[in-house]
C-alpha positions in Angstrom: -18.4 -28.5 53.8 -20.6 -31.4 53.4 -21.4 -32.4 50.4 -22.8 -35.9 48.1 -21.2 -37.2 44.7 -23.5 -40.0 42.8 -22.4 -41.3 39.3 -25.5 -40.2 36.8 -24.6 -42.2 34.2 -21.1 -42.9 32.1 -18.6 -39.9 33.2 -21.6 -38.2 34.2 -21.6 -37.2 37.8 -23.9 -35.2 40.3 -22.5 -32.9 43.4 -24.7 -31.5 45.7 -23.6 -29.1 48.6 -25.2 -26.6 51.0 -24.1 -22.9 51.4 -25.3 -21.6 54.7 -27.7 -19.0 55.3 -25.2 -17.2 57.9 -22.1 -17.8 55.2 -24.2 -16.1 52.6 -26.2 -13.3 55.4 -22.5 -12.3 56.9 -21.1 -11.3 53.4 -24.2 -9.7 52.2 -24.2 -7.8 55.4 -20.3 -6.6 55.4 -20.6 -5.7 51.2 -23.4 -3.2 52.3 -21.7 -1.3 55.0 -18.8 -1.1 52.7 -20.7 0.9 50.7 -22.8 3.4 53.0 -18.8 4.6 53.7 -18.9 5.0 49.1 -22.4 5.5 48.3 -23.6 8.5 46.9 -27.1 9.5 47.2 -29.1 12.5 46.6 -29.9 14.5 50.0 -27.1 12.4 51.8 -23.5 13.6 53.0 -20.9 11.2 51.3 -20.5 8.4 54.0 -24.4 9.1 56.3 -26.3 7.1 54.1 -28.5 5.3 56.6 -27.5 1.5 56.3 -31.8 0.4 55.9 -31.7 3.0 53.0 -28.2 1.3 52.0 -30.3 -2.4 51.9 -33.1 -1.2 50.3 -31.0 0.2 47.2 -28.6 -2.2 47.1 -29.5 -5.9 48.6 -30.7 -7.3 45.4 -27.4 -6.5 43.7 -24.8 -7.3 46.3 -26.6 -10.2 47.0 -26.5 -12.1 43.1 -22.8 -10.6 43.8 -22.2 -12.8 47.0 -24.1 -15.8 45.6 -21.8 -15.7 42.6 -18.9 -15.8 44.5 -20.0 -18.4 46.8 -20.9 -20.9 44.4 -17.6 -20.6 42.6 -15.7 -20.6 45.8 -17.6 -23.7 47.4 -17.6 -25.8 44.1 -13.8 -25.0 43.4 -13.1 -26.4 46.8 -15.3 -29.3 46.3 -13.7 -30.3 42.8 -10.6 -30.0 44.9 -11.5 -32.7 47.7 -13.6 -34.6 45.9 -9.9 -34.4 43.0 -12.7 -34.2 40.2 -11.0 -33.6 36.5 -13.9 -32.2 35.3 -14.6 -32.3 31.1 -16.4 -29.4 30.0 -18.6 -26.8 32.1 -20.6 -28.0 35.2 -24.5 -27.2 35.0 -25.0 -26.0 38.7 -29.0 -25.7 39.9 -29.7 -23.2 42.6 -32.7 -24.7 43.5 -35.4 -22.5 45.7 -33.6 -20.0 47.4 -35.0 -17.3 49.4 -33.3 -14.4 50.5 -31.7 -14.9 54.5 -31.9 -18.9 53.7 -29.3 -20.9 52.6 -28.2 -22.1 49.4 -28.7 -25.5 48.1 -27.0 -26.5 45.1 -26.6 -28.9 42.3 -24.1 -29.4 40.1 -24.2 -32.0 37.2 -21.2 -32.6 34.9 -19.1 -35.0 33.1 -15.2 -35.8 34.1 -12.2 -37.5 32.3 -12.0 -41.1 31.9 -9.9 -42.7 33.9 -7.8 -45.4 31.9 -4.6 -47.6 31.9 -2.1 -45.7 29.0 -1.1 -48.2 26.5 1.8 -47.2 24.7 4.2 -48.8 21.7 6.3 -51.2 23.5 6.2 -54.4 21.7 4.9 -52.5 18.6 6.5 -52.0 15.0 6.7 -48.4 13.9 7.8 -47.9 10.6 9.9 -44.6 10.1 11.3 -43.2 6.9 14.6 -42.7 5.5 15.5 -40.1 2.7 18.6 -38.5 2.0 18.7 -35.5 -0.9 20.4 -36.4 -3.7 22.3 -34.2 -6.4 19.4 -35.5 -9.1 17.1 -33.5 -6.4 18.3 -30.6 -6.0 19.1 -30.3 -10.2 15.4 -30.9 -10.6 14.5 -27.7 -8.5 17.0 -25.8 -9.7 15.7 -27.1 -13.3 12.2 -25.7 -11.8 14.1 -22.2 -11.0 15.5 -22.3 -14.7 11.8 -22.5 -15.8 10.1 -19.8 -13.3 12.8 -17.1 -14.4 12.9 -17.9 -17.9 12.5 -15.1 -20.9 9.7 -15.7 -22.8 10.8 -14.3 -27.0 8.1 -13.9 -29.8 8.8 -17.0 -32.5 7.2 -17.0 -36.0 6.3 -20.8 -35.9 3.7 -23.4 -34.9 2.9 -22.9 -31.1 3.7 -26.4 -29.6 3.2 -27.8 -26.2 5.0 -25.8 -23.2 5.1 -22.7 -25.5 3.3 -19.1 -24.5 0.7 -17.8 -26.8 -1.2 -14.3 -26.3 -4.9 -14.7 -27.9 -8.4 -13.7 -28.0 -11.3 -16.0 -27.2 -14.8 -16.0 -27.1 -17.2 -18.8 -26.0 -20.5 -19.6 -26.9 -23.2 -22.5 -25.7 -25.6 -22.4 -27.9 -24.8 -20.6 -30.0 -25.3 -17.3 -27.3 -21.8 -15.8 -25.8 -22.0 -17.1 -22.0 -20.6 -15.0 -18.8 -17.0 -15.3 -18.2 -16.4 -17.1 -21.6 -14.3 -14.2 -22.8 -11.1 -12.5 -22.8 -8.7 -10.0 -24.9 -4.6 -10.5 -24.7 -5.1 -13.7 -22.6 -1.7 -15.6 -21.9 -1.8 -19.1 -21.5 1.0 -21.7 -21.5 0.2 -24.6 -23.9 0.2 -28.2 -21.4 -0.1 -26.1 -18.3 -3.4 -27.6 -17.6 -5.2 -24.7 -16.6 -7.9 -24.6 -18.8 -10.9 -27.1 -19.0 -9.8 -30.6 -20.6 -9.4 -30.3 -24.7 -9.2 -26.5 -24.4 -5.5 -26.3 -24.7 -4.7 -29.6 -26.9 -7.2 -28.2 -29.6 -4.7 -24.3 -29.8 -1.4 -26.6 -30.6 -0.4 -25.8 -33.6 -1.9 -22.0 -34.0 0.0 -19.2 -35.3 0.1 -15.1 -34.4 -2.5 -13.9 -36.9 -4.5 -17.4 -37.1 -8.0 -17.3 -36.1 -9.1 -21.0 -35.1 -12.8 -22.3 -34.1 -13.0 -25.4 -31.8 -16.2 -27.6 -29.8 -14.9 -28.6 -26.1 -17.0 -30.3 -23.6 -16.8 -28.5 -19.6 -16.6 -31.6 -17.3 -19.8 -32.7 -15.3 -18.3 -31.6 -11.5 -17.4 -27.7 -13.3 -18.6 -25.6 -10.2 -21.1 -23.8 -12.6 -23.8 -25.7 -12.8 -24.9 -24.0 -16.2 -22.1 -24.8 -17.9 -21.5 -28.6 -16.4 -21.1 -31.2 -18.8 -22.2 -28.8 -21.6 -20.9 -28.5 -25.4 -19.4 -25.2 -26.4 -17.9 -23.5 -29.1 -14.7 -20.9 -28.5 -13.6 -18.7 -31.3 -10.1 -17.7 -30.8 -7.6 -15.2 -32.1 -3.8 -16.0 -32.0 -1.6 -12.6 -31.5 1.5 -14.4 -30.7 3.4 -17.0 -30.1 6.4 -17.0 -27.3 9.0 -19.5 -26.6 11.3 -19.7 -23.5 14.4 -19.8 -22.6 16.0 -21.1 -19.3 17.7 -18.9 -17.7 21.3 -20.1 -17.3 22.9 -20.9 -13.8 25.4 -18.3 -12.9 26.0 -15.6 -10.7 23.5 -13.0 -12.4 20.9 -16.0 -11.8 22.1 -16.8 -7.9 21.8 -12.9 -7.3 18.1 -13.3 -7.4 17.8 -15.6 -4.7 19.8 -13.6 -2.2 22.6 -15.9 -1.8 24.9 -15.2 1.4 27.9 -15.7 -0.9 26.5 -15.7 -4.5 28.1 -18.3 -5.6 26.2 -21.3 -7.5 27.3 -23.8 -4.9 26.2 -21.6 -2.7 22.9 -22.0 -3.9 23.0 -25.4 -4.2 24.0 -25.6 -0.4 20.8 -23.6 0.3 18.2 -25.5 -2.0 19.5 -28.4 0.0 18.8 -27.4 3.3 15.5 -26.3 2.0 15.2 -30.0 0.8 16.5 -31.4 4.0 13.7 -29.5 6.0 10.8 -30.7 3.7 12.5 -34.4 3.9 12.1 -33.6 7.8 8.7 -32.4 8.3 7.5 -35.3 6.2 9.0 -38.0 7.5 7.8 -36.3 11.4 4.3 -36.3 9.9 4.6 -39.5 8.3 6.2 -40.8 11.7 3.0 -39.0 13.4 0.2 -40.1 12.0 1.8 -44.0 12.3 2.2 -43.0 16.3 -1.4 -41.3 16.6 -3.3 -44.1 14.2 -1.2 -47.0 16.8 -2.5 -45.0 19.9 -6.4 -44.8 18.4 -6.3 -48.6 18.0 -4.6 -49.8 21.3 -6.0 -47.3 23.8 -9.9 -47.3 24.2 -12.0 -45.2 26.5 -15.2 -43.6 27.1 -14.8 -40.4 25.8 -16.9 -37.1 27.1 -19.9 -35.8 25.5 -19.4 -32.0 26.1 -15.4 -32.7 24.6 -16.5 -34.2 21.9 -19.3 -31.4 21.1 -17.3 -28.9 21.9 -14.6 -30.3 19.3 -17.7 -30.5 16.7 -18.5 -27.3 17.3 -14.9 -25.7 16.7 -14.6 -27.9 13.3 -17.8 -26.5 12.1 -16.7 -22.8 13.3 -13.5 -23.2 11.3 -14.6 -25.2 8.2 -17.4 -22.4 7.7 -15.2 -19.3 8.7 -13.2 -20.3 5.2 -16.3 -19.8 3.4 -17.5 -16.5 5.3 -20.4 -18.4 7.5 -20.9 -17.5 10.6 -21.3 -20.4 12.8 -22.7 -19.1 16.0 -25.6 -18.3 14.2 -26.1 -22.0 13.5 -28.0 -24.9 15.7 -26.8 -28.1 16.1 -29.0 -29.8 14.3 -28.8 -27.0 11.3 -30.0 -28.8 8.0 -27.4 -27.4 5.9 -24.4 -27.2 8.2 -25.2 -30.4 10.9 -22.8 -30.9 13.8 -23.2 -34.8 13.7 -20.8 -34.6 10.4 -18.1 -33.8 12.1 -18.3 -36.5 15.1 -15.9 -39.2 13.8 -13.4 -36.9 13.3 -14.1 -35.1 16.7 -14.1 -38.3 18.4 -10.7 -39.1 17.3 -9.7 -35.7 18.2 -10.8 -35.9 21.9 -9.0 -39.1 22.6 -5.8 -38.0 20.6 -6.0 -35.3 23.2 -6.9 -37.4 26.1 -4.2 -40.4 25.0 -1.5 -37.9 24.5 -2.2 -36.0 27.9 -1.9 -38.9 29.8 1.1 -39.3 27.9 2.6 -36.4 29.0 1.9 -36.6 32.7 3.1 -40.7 33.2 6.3 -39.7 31.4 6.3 -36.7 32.6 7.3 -34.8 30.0 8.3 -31.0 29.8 8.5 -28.6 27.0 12.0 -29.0 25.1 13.6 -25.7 24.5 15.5 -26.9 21.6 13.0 -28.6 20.1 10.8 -25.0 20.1 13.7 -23.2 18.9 14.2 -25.7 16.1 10.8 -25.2 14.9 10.9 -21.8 14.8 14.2 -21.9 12.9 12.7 -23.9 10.8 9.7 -21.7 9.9 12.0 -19.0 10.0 14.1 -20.3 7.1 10.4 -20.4 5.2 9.6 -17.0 5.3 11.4 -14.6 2.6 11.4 -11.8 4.9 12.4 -13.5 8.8 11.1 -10.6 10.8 7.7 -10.7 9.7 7.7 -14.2 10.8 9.4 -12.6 14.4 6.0 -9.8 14.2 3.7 -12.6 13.6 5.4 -14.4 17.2 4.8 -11.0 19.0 1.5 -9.7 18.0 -0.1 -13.9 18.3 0.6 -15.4 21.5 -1.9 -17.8 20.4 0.3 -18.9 17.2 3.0 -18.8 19.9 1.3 -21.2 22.4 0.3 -23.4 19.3 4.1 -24.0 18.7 5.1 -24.9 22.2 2.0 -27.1 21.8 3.5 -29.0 19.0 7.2 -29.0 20.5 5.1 -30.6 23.4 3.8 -33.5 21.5 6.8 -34.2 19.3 8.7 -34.7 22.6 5.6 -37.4 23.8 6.0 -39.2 20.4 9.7 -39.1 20.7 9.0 -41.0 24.3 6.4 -43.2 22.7 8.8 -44.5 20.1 11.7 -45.6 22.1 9.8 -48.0 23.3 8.9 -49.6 20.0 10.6 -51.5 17.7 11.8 -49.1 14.6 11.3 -50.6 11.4 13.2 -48.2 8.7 11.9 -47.7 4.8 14.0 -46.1 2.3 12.6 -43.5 -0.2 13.5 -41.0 -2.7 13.0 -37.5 -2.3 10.4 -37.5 -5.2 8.2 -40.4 -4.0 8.2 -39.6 -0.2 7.3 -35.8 -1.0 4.5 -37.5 -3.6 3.2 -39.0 -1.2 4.1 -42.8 -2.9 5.1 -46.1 -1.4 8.1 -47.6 -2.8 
């Protein structure tokens, strides 16, 4: 089939092609004797419907049919000896067609960049080291201690880290305000979870104390009435409860199902848990130093429709959390604009494009064992293991997303060997804190 492939502009290109009149005239012709043998029309024996009668009905229909076909067919072929890697959907004109002529077409679209791969040889990568320690694993079993601790009525002071059971009621203004009230309320002194000076001014209350106090709600509070505003809460102290740890033995393991309910058993099992947290942030810290060395060394032109389409998606999945629709939204929507998300969309597209090219010069294939690592691992997370098996069978999508990530730990894995490793010891603590040491 002859055909004519111009560069627009950038990665945009233009394919026009011809689909003959006889190509298109043959296959209308043979669809519509297929059906006087089917149709079924009132006054006609199943099979004599007379083949003008057949046309008449039917042409318009068959015809779009054919046409759909052959401009699928023909431009499939084309993207195929032309070896197109096209980015995104083609726009394909039809120009004038007439019924019995042919068909001449135009497609314009955008393809991958073509571009030489550079990769971390000669680079330094710098890669974590942590090993759990026995101070770690006492501080989350200290943590335990605390979540499963009995909370006991004291007839004392209430000081910080102890329970107390009150009423309050606030008031701006001197007027009660919504959502400023509440009967029975627990609240752990020091927790934090009350607005700033709330909690500090209720140390030293007592069960039967009433105690009257001025706080300040900070300026970013999400209610915009009460931001930055003085108030006044009246409270009522019931009681006052301390805790007490809950001691490590085998009563305590029991509640953590514990293979052989032993306290070193435990133990064993908090630090594996540790182990797999030390591992999935030192990967991601190994990750992002891999992804932000590939954005820097490897530049290209990157495809409009990607990088929309990437927009797009973000905007779709930011909004979805706060129960938007986004395909009710424009582009250019002045509340919700796609041009916010660009940068990040940008870096997204050539992550994909870099990594990709990655996978096909190193030819890389999907590791087994590194899949069935990562689901052990998520496995291990989940309390009850076969809900995590149900949410593999009924999800194929969360499925593919795994093999995805198997896929491109195995391409970072390649990347590194051929950089220079620089290693950087840290503590559990700091490296799950996020600090530098």
């Amino acid at each position: 089939m002859e055909s004519t492939l111009e560069t627009v502009e950038g990665l945009e290109q233009r394919l026009a092609w011809e689909v003959p009149a006889e190509t298109i005239e043959n296959d209308v012709n043979a669809k519509l004797k297929d059906l006087t043998g089917k149709a079924k029309l009132k006054g006609f024996r199943p099979g004599k419907v007379p083949f003008d009668l057949i046309k008449k009905r039917y042409d318009a229909s068959v015809r779009a049919e054919v046409i759909e076909k052959a401009v699928e067919a023909s431009f499939r072929n084309l993207v195929v000896e032309h070896k197109l890697a096209l980015a995104g959907r083609p726009n394909i004109d039809f120009g004038d067609y007439e019924a019995g002529g042919s068909l001449k077409l135009t497609a314009t679209f955008e393809v991958l960049p073509e571009f030489d791969l550079v990769t971390l040889e000669g680079q330094t990568i710098e890669k974590v080291v942590c090993d759990v320690a026995d101070e770690d694993i006492d501080e989350v079993l200290e943590q335990l201690r605390d979540q499963h601790a009995d909370w006991n009525e004291v007839e004392r002071e209430a000081k910080d880290g102890d329970k107390i059971r009150f009423d309050f009621k606030g008031f701006l203004n001197d007027e009660p305000f919504q959502g400023g009230e509440a009967k029975d309320y627990e609240l752990q002194l020091g927790s934090k979870s009350m607005i700033p000076g709330f909690e500090e001014a209720l140390i030293g209350v007592k069960a039967g104390e009433e105690r009257t106090f001025d706080v300040t709600f900070p300026e970013d509070y999400p209610s915009k009435d009460l931001a930055g505003q003085k108030t006044q809460f009246k409270t009522t102290t019931h009681a006052v409860l301390e805790s007490t740890k809950a001691e490590v033995n085998e009563d305590f393991v029991k509640k953590f199902d514990i293979e052989d309910g032993t306290v070193e058993g435990l133990r064993e099992e908090l630090k594996s848990s540790l182990a797999r947290n030390v591992e999935r942030e030192v990967n991601a810290r190994l990750r992002k130093t891999v992804v932000e060395k590939l954005q820097t060394l490897n530049e290209m032109q990157l495809p409009k429709a990607l990088v929309t389409e990437e927009m797009r998606d973000m905007r779709q999945q930011t909004l979805s959390r706060m129960g938007v629709d986004a395909n009710q939204l424009k582009d250019d929507d002045e509340k919700f604009p796609l041009e916010q998300y660009r940068e990040q969309a940008e870096n997204r597209v050539k992550l994909g494009l870099v990594f990709d090219k990655v996978i096909t010069q190193f030819d890389i294939k999907p590791d087994s064992g590194k899949m069935q690592q990562q689901m052990r691992d998520m496995m291990a997370d989940f309390q009850d293991p076969t809900a995590f098996l149900q949410l593999l069978e009924k999800n194929p999508q969360f499925r593919n997303q795994l093999e995805s990530q198997a896929l491109e730990e195995s391409a970072i894995d390649r990347l590194v060997e051929d950089a220079t490793i620089s290693e950087k010891k840290m503590t559990y603590k700091s490296l799950l804190k996020g600090e530098d040491e």
